[in-house]
C-alpha positions as CSV (number, residue, x, y, z in Angstrom):
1,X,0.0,0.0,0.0
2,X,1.6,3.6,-1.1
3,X,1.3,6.8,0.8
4,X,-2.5,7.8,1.0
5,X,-3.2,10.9,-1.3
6,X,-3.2,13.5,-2.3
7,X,0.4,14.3,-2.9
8,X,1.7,17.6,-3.6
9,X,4.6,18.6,-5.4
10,X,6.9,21.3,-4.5
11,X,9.5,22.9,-7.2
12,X,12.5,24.5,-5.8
13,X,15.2,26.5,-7.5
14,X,18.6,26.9,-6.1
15,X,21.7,28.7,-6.9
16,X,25.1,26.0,-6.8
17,X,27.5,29.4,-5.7
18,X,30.4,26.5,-6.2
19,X,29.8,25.5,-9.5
20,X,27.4,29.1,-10.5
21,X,24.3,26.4,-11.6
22,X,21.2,26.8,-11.1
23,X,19.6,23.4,-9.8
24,X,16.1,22.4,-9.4
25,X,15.1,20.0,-6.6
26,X,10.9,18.4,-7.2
27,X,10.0,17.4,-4.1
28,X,6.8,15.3,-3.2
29,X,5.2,14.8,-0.3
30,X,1.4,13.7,1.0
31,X,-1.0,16.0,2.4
32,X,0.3,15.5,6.3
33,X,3.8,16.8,4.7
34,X,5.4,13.5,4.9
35,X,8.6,13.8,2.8
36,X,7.9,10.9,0.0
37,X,10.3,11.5,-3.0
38,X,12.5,14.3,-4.5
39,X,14.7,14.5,-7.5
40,X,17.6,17.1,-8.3
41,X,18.8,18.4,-11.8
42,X,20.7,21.0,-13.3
43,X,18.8,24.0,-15.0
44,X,15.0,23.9,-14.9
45,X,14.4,21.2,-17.5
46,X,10.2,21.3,-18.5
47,X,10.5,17.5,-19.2
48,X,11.4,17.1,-15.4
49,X,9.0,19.1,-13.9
50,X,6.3,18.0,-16.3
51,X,7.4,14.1,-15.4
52,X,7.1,15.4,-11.7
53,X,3.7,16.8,-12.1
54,X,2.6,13.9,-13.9
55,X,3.5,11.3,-11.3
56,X,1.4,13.4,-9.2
57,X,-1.5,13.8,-11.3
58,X,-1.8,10.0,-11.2
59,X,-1.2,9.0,-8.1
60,X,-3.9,11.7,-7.1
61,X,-6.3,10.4,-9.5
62,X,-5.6,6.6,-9.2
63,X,-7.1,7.3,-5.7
64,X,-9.6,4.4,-4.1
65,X,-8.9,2.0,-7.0
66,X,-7.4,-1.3,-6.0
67,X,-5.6,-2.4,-9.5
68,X,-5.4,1.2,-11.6
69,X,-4.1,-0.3,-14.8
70,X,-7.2,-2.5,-15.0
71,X,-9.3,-0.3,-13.8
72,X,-7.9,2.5,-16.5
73,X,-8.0,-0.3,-19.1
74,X,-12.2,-0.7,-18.2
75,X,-12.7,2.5,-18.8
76,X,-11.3,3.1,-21.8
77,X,-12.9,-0.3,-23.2
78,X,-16.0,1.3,-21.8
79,X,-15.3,4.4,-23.4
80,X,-14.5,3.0,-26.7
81,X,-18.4,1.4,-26.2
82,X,-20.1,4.2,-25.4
83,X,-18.3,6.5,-28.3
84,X,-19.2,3.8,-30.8
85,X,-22.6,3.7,-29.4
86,X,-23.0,7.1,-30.5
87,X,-21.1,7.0,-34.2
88,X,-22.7,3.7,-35.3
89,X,-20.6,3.9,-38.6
90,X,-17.2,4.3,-36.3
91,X,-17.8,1.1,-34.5
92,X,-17.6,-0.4,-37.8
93,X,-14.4,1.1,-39.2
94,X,-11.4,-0.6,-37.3
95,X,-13.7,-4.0,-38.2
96,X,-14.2,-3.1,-42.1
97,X,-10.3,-2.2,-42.3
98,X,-9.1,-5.4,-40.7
99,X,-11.3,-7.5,-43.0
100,X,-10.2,-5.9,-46.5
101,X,-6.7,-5.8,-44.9
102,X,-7.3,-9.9,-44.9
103,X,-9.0,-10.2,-48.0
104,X,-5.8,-8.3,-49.5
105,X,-3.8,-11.6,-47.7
106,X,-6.4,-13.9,-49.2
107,X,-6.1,-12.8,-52.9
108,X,-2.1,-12.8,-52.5
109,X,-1.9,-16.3,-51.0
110,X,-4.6,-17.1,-53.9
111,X,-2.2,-15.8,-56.9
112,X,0.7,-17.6,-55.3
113,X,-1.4,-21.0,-55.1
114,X,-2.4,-20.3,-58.7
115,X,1.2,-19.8,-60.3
């Protein structure tokens, strides 16, 4: 069992007087301030603190489920349903394109058979 939520995350930016680098520290920590992870770099890199604020994002919003990648994997499946429930034509495309896709198979094994 991880950390109950939420977590928060904290960006920090430093000055390294020894080296004259700026360094940026993501720390995350649960709502009663528990300290529960933090990462350094060099210079404020947007990856990083876009990573950072992702890991919090879903850890926030995986909250209460029991298995989140089944649980995620539902409701897209569920998603998927209900979208093609209401573009009757789309819930027929992927279907229509992976049948010609094998009937192209078909005909090519058929000519090879045939010479």
């Amino acid at each position: 069992m991880h950390t109950p939520t939420p977590w928060k995350l904290k960006v920090e930016e430093d000055l390294d007087t020894l080296n004259d680098m700026t360094f940026t520290t993501y720390k995350i920590t649960s709502e009663d301030k528990t300290w529960l992870f933090d990462a350094t770099g060099f210079e404020n890199d947007e990856t990083n603190t876009a990573n950072a604020h992702r890991i919090v994002a879903c850890v926030n919003a995986c909250e209460g489920m029991e298995n989140p990648a089944e649980e995620i994997a539902d409701l897209v499946a569920e998603n998927l349903h209900l979208r093609n429930l209401s573009d009757p034509q789309g819930a027929y495309k992927a279907e229509i394109k992976m049948l010609r896709d094998r009937v192209k198979e078909l005909e090519s094994a058929n000519k090879i058979l045939r010479e």
